[in-house]
PDBQT receptor file of N, H, CA, C and O in Angstrom, charges set to zero:
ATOM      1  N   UNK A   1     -26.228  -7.351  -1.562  1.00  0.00    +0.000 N 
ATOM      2  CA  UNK A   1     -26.479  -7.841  -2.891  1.00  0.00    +0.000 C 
ATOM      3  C   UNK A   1     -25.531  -8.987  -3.243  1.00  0.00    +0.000 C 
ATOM      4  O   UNK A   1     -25.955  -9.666  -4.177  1.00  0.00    +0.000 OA
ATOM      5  N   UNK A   2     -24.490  -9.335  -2.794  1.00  0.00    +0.000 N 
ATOM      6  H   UNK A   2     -24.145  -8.783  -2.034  1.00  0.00    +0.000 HD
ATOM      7  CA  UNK A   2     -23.682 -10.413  -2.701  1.00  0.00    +0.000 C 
ATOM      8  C   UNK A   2     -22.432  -9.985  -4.016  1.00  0.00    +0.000 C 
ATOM      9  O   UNK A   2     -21.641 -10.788  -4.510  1.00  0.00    +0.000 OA
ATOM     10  N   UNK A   3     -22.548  -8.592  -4.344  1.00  0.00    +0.000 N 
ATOM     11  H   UNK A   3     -23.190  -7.939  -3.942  1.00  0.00    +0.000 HD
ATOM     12  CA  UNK A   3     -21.338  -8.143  -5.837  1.00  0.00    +0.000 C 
ATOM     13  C   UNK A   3     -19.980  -7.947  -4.655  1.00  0.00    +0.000 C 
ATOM     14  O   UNK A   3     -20.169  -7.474  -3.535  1.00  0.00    +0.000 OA
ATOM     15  N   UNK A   4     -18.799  -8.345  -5.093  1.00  0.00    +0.000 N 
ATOM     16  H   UNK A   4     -18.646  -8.729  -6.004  1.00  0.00    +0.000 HD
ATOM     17  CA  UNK A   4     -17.852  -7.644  -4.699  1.00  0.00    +0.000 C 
ATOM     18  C   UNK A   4     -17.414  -6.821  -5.691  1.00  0.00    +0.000 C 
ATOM     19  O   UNK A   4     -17.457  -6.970  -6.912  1.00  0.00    +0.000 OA
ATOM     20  N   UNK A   5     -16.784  -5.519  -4.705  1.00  0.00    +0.000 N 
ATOM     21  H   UNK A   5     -16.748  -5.398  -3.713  1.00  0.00    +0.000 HD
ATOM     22  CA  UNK A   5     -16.309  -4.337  -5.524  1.00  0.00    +0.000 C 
ATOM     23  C   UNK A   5     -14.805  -4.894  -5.644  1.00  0.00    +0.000 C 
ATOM     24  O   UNK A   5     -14.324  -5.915  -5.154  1.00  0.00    +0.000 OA
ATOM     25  N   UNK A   6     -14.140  -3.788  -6.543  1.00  0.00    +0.000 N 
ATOM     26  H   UNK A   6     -14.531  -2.958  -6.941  1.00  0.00    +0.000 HD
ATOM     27  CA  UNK A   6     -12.888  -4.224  -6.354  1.00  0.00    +0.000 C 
ATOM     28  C   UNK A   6     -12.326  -3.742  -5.178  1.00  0.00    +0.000 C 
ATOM     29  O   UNK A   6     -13.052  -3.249  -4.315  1.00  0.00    +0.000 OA
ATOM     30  N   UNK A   7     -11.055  -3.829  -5.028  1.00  0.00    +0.000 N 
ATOM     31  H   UNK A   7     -10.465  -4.231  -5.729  1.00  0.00    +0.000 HD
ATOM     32  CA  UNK A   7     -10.212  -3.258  -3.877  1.00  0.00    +0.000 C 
ATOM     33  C   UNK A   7      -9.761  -1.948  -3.928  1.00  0.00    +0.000 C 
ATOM     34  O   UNK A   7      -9.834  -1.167  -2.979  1.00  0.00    +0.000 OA
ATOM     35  N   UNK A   8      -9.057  -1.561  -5.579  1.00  0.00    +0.000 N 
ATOM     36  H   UNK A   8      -8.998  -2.195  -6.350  1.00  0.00    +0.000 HD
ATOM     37  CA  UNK A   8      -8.542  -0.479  -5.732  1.00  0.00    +0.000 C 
ATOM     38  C   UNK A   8      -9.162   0.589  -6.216  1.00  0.00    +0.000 C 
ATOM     39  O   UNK A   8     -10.085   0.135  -6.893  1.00  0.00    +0.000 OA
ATOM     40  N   UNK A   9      -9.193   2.062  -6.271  1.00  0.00    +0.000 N 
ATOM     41  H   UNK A   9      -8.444   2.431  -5.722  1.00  0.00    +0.000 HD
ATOM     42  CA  UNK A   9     -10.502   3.137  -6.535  1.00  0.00    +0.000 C 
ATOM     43  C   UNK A   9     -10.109   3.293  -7.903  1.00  0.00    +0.000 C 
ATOM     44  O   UNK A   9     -10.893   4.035  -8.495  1.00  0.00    +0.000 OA
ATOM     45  N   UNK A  10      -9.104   2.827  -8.675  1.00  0.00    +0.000 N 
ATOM     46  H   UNK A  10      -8.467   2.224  -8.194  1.00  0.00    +0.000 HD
ATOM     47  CA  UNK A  10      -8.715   3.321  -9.781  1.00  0.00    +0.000 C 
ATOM     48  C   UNK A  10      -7.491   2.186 -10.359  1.00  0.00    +0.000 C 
ATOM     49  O   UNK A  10      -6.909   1.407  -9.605  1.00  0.00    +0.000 OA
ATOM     50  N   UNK A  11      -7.254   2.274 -11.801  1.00  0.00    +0.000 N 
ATOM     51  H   UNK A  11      -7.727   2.907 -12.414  1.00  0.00    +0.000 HD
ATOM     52  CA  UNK A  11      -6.421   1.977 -12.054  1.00  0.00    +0.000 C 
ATOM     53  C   UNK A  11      -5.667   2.529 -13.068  1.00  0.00    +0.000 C 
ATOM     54  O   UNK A  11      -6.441   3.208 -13.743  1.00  0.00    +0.000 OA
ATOM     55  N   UNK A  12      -4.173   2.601 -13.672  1.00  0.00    +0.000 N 
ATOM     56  H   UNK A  12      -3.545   2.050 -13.124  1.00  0.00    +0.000 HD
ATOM     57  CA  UNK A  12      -3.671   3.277 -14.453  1.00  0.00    +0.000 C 
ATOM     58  C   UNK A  12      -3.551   2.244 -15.974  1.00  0.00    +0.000 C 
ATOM     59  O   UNK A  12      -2.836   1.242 -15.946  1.00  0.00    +0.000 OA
ATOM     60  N   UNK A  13      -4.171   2.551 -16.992  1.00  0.00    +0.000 N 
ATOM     61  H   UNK A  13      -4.751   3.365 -17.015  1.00  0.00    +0.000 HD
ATOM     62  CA  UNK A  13      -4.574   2.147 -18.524  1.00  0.00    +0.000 C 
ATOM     63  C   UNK A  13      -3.036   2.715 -18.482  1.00  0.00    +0.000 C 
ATOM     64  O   UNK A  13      -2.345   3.494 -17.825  1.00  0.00    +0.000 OA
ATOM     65  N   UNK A  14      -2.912   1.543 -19.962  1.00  0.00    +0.000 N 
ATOM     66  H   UNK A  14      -3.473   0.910 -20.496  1.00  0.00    +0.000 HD
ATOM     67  CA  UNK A  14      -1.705   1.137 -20.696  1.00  0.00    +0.000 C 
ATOM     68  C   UNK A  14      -1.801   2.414 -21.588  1.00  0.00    +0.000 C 
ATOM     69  O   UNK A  14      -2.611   3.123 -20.990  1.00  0.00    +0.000 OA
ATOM     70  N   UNK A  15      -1.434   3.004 -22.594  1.00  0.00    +0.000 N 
ATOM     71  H   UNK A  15      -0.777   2.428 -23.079  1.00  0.00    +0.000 HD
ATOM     72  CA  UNK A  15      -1.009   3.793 -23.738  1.00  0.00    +0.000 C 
ATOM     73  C   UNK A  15      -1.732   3.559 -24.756  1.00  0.00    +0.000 C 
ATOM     74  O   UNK A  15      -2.386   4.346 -25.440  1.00  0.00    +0.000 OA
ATOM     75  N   UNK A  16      -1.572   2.213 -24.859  1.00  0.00    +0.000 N 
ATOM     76  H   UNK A  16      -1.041   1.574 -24.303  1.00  0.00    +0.000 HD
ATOM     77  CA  UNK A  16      -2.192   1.446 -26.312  1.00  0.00    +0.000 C 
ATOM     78  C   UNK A  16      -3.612   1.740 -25.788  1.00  0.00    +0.000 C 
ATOM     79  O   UNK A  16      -3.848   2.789 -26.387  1.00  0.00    +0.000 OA
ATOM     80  N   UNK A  17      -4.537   1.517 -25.162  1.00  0.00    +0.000 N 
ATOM     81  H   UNK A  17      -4.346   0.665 -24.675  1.00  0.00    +0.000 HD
ATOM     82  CA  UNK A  17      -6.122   1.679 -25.015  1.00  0.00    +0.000 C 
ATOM     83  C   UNK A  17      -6.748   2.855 -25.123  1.00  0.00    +0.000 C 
ATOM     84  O   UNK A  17      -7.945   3.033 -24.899  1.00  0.00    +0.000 OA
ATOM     85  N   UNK A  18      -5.714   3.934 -25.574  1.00  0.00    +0.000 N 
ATOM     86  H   UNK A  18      -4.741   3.789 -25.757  1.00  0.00    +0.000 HD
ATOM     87  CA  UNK A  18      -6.590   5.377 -25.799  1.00  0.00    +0.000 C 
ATOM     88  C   UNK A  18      -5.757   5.796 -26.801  1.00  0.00    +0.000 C 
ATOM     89  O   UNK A  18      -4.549   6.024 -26.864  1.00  0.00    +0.000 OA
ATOM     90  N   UNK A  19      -7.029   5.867 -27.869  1.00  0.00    +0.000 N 
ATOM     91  H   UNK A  19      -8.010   5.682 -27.818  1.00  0.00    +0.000 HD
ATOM     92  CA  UNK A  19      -6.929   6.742 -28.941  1.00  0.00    +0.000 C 
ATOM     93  C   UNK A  19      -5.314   7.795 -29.260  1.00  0.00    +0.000 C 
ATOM     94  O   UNK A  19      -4.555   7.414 -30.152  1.00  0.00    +0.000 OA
ATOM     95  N   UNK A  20      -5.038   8.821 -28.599  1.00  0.00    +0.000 N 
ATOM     96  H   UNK A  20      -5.654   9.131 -27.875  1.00  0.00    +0.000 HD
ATOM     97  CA  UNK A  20      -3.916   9.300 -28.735  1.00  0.00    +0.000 C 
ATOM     98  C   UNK A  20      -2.200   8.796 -28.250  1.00  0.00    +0.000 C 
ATOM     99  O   UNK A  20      -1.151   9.412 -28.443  1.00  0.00    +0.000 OA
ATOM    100  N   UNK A  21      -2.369   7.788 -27.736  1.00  0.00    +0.000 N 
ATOM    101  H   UNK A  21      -3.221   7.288 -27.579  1.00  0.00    +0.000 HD
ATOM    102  CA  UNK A  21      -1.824   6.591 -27.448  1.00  0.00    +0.000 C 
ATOM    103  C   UNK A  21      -0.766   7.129 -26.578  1.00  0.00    +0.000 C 
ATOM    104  O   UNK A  21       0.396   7.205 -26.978  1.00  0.00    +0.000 OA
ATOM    105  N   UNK A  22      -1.117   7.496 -25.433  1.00  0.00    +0.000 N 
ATOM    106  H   UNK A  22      -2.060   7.435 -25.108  1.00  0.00    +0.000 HD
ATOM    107  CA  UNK A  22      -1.094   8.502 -24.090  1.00  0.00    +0.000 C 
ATOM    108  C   UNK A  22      -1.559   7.517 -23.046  1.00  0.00    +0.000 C 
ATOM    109  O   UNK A  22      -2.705   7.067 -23.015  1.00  0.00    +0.000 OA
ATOM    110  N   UNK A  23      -0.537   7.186 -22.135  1.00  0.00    +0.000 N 
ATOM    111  H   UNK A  23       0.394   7.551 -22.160  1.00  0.00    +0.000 HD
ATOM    112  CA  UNK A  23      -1.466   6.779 -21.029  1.00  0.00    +0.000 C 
ATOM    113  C   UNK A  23      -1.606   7.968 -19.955  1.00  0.00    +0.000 C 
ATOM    114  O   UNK A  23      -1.094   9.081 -19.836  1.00  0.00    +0.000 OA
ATOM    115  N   UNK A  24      -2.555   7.198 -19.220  1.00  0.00    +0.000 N 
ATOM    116  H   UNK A  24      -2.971   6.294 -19.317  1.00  0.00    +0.000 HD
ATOM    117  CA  UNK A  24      -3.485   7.994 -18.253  1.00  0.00    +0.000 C 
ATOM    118  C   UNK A  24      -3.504   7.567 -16.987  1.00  0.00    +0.000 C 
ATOM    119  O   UNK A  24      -3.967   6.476 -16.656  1.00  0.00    +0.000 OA
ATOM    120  N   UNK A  25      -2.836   8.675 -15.944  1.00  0.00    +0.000 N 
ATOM    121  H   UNK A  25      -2.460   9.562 -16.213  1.00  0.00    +0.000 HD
ATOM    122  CA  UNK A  25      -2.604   8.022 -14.881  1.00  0.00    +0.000 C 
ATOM    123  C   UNK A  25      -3.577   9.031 -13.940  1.00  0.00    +0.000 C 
ATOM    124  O   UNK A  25      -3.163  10.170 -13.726  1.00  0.00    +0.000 OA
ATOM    125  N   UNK A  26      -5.208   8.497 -13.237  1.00  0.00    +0.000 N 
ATOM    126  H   UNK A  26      -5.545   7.571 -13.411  1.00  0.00    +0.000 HD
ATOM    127  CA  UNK A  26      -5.590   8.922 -12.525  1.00  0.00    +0.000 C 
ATOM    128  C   UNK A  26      -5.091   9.962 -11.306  1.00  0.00    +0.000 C 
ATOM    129  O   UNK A  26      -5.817  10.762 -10.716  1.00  0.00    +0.000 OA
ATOM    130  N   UNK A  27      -4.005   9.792 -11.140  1.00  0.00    +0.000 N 
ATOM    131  H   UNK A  27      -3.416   9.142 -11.619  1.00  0.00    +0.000 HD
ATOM    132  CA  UNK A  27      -3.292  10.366  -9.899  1.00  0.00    +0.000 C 
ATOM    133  C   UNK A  27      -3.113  11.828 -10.470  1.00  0.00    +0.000 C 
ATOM    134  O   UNK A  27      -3.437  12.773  -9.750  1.00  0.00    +0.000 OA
ATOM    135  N   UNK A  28      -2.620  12.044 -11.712  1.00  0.00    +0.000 N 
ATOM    136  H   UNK A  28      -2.357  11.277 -12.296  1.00  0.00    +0.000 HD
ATOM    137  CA  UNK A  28      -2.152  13.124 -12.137  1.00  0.00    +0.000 C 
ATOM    138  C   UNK A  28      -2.735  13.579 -13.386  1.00  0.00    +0.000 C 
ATOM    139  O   UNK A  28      -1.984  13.560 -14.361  1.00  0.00    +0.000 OA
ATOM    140  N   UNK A  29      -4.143  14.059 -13.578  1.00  0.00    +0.000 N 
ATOM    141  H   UNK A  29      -4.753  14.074 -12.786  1.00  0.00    +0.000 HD
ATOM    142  CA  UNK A  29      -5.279  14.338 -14.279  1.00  0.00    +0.000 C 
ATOM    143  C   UNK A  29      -4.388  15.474 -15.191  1.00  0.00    +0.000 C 
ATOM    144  O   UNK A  29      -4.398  15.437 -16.422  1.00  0.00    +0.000 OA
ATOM    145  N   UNK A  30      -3.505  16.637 -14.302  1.00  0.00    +0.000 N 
ATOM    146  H   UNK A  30      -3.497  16.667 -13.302  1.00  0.00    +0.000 HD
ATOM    147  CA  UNK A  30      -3.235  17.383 -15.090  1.00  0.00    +0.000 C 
ATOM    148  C   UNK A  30      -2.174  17.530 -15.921  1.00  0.00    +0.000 C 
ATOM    149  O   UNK A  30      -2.155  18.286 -16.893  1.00  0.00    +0.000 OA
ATOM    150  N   UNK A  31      -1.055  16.637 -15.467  1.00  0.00    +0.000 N 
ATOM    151  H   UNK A  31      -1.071  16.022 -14.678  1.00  0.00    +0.000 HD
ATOM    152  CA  UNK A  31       0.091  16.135 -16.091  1.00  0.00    +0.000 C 
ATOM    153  C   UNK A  31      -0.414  15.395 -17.600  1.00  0.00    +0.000 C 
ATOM    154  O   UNK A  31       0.134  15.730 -18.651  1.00  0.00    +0.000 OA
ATOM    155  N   UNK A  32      -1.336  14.528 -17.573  1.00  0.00    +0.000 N 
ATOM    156  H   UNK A  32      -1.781  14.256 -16.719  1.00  0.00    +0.000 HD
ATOM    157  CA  UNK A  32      -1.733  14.153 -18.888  1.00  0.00    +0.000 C 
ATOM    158  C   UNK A  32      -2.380  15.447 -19.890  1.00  0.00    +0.000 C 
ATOM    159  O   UNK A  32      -2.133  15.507 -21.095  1.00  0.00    +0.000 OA
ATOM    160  N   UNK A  33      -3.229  16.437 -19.175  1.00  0.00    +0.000 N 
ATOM    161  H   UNK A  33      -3.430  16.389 -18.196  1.00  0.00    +0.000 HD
ATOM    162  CA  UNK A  33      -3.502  17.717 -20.220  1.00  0.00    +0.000 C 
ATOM    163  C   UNK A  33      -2.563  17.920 -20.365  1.00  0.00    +0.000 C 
ATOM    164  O   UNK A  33      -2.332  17.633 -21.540  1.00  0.00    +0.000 OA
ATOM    165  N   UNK A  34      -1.182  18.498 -19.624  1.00  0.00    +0.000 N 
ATOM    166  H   UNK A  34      -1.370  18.730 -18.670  1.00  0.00    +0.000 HD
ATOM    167  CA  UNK A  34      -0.366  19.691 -20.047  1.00  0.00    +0.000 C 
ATOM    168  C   UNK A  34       0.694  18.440 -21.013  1.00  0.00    +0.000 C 
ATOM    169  O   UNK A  34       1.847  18.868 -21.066  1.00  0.00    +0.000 OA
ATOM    170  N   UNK A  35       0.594  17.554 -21.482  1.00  0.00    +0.000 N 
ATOM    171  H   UNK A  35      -0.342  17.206 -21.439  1.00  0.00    +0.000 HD
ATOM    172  CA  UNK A  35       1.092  16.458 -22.235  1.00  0.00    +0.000 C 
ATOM    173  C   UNK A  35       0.610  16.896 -23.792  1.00  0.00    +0.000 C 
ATOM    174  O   UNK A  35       1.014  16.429 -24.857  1.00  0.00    +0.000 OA
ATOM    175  N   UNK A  36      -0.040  17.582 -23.642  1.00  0.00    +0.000 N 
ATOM    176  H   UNK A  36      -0.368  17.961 -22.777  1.00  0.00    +0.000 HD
ATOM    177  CA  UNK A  36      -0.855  17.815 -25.654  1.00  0.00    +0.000 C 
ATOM    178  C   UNK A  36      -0.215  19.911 -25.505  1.00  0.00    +0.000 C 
ATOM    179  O   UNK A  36      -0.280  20.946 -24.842  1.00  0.00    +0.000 OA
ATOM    180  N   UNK A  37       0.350  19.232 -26.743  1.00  0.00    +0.000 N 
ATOM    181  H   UNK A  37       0.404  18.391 -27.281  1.00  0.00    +0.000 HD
ATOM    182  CA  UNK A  37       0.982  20.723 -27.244  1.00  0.00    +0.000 C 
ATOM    183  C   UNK A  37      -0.244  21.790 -27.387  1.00  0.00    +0.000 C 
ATOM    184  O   UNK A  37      -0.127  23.010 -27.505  1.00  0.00    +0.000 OA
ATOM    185  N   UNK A  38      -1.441  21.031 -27.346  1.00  0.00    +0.000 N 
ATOM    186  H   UNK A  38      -1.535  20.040 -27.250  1.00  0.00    +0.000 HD
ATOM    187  CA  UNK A  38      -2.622  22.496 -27.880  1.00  0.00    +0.000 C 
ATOM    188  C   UNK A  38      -3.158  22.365 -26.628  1.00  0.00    +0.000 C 
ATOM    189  O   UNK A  38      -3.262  21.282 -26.053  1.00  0.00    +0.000 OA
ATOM    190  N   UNK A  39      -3.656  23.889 -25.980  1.00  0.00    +0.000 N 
ATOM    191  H   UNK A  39      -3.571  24.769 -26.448  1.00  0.00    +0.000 HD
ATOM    192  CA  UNK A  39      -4.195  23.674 -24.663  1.00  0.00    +0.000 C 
ATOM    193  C   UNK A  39      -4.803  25.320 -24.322  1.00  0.00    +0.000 C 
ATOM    194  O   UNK A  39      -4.034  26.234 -24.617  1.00  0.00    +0.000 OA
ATOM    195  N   UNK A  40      -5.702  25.563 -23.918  1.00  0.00    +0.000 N 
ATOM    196  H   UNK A  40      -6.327  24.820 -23.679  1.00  0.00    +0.000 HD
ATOM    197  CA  UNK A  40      -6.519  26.626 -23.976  1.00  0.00    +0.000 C 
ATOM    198  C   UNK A  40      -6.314  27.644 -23.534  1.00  0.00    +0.000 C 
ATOM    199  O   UNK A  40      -6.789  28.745 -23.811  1.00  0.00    +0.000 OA
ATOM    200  N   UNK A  41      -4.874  27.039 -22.104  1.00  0.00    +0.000 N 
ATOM    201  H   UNK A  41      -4.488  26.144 -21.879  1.00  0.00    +0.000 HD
ATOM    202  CA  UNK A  41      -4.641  28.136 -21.553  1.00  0.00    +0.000 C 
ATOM    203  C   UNK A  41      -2.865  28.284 -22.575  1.00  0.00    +0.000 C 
ATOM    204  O   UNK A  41      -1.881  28.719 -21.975  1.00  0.00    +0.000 OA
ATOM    205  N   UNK A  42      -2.814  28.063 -23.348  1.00  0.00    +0.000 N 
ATOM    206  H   UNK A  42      -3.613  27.710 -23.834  1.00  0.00    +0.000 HD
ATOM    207  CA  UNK A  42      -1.305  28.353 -24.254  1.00  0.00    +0.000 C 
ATOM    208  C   UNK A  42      -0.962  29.731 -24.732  1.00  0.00    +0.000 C 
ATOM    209  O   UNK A  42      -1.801  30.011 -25.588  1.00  0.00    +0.000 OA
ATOM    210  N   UNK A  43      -0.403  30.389 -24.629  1.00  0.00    +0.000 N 
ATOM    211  H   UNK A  43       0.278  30.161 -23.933  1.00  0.00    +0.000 HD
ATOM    212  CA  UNK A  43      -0.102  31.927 -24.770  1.00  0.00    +0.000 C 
ATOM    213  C   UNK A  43      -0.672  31.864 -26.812  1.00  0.00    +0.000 C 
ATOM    214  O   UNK A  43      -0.434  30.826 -27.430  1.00  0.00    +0.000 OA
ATOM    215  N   UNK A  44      -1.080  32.568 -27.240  1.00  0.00    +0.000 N 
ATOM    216  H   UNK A  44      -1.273  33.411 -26.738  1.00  0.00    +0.000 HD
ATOM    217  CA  UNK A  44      -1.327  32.829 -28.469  1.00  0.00    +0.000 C 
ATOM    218  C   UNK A  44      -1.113  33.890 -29.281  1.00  0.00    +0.000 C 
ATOM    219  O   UNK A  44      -1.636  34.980 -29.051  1.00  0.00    +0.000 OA
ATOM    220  N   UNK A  45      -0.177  33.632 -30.496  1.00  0.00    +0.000 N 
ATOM    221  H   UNK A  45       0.248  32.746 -30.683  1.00  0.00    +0.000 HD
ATOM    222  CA  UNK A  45      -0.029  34.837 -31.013  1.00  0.00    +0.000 C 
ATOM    223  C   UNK A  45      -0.750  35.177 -32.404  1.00  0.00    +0.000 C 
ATOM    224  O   UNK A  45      -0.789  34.165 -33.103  1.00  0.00    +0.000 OA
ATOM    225  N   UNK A  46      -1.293  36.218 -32.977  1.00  0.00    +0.000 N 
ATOM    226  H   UNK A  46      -1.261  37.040 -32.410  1.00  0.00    +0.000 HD
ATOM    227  CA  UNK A  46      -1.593  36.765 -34.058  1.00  0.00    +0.000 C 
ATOM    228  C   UNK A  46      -0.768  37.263 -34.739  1.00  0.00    +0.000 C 
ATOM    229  O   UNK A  46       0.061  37.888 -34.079  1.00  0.00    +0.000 OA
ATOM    230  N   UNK A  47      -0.572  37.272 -36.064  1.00  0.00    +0.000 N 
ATOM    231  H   UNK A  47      -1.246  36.764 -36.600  1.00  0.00    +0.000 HD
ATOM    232  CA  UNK A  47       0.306  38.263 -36.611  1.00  0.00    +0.000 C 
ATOM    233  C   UNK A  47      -0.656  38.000 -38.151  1.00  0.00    +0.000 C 
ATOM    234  O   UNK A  47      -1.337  37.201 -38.794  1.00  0.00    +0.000 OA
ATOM    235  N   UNK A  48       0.163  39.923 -38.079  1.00  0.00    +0.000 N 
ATOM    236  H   UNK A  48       0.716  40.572 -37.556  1.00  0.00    +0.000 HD
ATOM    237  CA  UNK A  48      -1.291  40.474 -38.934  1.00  0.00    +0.000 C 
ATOM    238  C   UNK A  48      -0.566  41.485 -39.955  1.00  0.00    +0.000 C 
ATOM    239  O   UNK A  48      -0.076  42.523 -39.511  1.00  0.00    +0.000 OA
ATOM    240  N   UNK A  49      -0.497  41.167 -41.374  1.00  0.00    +0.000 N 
ATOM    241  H   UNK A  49      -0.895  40.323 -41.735  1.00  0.00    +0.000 HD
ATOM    242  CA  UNK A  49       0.630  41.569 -41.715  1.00  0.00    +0.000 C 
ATOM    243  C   UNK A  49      -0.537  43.008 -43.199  1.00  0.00    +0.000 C 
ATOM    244  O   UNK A  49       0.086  43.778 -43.930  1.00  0.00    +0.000 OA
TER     245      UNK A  49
């Protein structure tokens, strides 16, 4: 088709380009979740008075 792709499979976005103003580094998908204080697997407590 005559397109060149790029070279690299990914690249790492600045902070400023997402909303929670977090950057995002492909390499480490889970290091950016465990980065947000709320998270599904977070121990949870009730108290029930």
């Amino acid at each position: 088709m005559g397109i060149e792709s790029p070279k690299d499979d990914y690249k790492v976005e600045p902070p400023e380009v997402f909303i929670d103003k977090k950057g995002f580094d492909p390499s480490d998908p889970v290091g950016y979740l465990n980065s947000f204080a709320i998270r599904a697997n977070a121990p949870t407590r009730f108290f029930m008075s």
